[in-house]
C-alpha positions in Angstrom: 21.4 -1.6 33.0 18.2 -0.9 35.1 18.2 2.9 34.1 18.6 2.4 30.7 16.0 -0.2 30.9 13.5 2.4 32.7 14.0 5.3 30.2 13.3 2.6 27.2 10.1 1.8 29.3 8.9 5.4 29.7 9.9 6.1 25.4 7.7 3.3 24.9 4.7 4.4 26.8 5.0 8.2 25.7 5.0 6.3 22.1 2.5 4.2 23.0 0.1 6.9 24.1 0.6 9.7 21.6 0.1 6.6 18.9 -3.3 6.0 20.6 -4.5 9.4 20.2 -3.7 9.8 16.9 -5.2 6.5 16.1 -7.7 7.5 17.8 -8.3 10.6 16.0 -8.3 9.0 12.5 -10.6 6.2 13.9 -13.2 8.7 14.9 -13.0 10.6 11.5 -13.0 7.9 9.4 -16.3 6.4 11.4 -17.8 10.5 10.6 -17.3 9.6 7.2 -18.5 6.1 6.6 -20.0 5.3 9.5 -18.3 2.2 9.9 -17.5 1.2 13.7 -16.0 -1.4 16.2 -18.3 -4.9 15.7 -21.7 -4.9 16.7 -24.1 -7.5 17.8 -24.5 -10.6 15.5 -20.8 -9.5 13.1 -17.6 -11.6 14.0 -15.4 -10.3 15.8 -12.2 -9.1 14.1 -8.6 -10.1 16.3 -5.1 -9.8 15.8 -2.6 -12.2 17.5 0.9 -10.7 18.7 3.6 -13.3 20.4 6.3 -12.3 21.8 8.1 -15.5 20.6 11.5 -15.2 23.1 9.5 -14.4 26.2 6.7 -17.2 25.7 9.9 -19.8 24.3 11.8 -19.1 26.8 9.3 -19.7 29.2 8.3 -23.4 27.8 12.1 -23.7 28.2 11.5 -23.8 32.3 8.6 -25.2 32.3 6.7 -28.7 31.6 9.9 -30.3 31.1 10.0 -27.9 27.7 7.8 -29.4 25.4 7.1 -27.3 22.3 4.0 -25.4 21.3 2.0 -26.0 18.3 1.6 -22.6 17.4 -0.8 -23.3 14.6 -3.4 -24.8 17.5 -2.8 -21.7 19.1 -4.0 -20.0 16.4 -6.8 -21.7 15.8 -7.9 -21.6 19.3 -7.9 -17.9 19.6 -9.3 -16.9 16.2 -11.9 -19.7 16.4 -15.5 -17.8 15.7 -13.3 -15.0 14.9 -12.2 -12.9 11.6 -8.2 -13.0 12.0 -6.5 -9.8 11.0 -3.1 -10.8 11.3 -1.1 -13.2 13.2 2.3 -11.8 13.8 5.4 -13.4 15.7 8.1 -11.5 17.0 11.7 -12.9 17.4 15.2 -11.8 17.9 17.5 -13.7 15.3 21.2 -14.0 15.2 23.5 -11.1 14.6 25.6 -12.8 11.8 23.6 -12.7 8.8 25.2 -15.7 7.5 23.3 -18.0 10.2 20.0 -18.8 8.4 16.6 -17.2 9.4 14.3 -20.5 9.2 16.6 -22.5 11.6 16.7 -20.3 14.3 15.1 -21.2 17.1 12.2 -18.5 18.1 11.8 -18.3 14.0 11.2 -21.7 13.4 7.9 -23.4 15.6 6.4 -20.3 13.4 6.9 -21.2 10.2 4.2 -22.3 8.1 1.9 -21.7 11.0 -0.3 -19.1 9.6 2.5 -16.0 11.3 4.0 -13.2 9.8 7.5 -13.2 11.7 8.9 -10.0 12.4 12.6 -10.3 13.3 15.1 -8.2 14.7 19.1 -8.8 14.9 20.4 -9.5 18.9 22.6 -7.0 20.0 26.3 -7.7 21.4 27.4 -5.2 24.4 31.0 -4.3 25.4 30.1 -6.4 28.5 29.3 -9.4 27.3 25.8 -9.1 27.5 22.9 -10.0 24.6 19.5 -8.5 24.1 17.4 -8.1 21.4 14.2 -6.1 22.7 10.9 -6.5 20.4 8.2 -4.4 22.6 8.2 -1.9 21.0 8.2 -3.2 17.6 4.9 -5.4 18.8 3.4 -2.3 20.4 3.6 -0.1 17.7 2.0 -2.9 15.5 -0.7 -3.4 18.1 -1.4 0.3 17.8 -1.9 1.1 14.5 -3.7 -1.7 13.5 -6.1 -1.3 16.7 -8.7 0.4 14.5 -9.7 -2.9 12.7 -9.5 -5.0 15.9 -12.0 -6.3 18.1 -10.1 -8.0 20.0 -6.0 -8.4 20.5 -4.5 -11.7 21.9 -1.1 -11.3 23.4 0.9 -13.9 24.0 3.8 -13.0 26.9 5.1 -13.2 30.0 5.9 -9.5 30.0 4.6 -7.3 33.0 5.6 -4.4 31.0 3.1 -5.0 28.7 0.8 -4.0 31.6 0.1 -0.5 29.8 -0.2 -1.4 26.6 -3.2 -3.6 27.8 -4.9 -0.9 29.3 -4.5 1.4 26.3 -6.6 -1.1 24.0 -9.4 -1.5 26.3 -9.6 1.9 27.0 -10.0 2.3 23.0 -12.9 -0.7 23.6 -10.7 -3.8 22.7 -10.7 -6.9 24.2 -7.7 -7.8 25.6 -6.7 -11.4 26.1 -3.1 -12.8 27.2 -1.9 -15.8 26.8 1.3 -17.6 28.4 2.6 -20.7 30.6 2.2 -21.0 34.5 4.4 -18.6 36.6 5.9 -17.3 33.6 3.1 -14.7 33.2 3.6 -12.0 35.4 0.9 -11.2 38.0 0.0 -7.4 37.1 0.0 -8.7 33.2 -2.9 -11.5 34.3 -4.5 -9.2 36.4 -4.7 -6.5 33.6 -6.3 -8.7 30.6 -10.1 -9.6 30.1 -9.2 -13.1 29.5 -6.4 -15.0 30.3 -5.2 -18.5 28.2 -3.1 -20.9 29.5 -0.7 -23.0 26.5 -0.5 -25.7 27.7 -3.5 -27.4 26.0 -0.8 -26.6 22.8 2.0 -28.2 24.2 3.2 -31.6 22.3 3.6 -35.2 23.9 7.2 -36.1 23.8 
């Protein structure tokens, strides 16, 4: 319900920023020590791509008459002059472990497309009702690996995503988002250095 889904919001953001200041913290004392730092002028910049693979698939679902993605042009649109860190997909699988992982629809346009996919079981409610939330699994990932980032592509329709945005640049990252259309929300846009629109990686049918 709508309260449940504002006190997982505010967890997430309290996470978000105590992981930033510890991150943070390390960052500045491992820079004391080896006087390493974020990329300067002339070295390639390093970036890590996130997807939130139900939002962005479900998304192309409603749009464009649902063409797929080719996630592996995605990939190397973003990291192109770029040093890739780590390319990591995020998808919700089914509950009954007996359904297999690679046939599942937001696991397989990722596979063998250069991603690390990070999965996580739906859940069933009394009610009815499915979900299977990854947010916080990609913003705790986005976090800890922000130290060895120069830049951190997002790709999500997810205005709640909003703060995690602002928490990388104000640690110096560039922030781009990627989506499709009207799927993007406005304040998510709004919030990024650089917006990409997919569909350049959408196949012909």
């Amino acid at each position: 319900d709508n309260g449940a889904d504002a006190a997982l919001l505010d967890a997430l953001k309290e996470q978000t920023e105590q992981l930033a200041r510890l991150v943070e913290l390390q960052e500045r004392a491992i820079d004391r020590l080896s006087g390493n730092g974020k990329a300067g002028v002339g070295t390639i910049p390093r970036v890590g791509v996130f997807v939130d693979s139900a939002n962005v698939e479900l998304a192309r679902d409603r749009t464009r008459g649902g063409r797929p993605i080719d996630w592996g042009l995605v990939l190397d649109r973003v990291t192109e002059g770029r040093r890739l860190v780590r390319a990591i997909a995020y998808s919700p699988v089914h509950d009954d472990p007996g359904v297999s992982r690679e046939t599942q629809r937001f696991v397989e346009p990722f596979l063998g497309k250069g991603f690390k996919i990070v999965t996580k079981p739906l859940k069933r409610f009394a009610d009815g009702s499915i979900k299977a939330n990854v947010d916080i699994e990609l913003a705790l990932d986005v976090i800890t690996m922000a130290d060895r980032l120069d830049v951190a592509v997002l790709a999500s329709g997810d205005g709640d995503f909003q703060h995690l945005v602002e928490v990388l640049q104000s640690r110096g990252i560039r922030v781009e988002v990627a989506g499709l259309g009207q799927s993007v929300a406005g304040n998510l846009k709004r919030a990024a250095d650089h917006y990409i629109e997919l569909d350049f990686a959408q196949k012909k049918k």
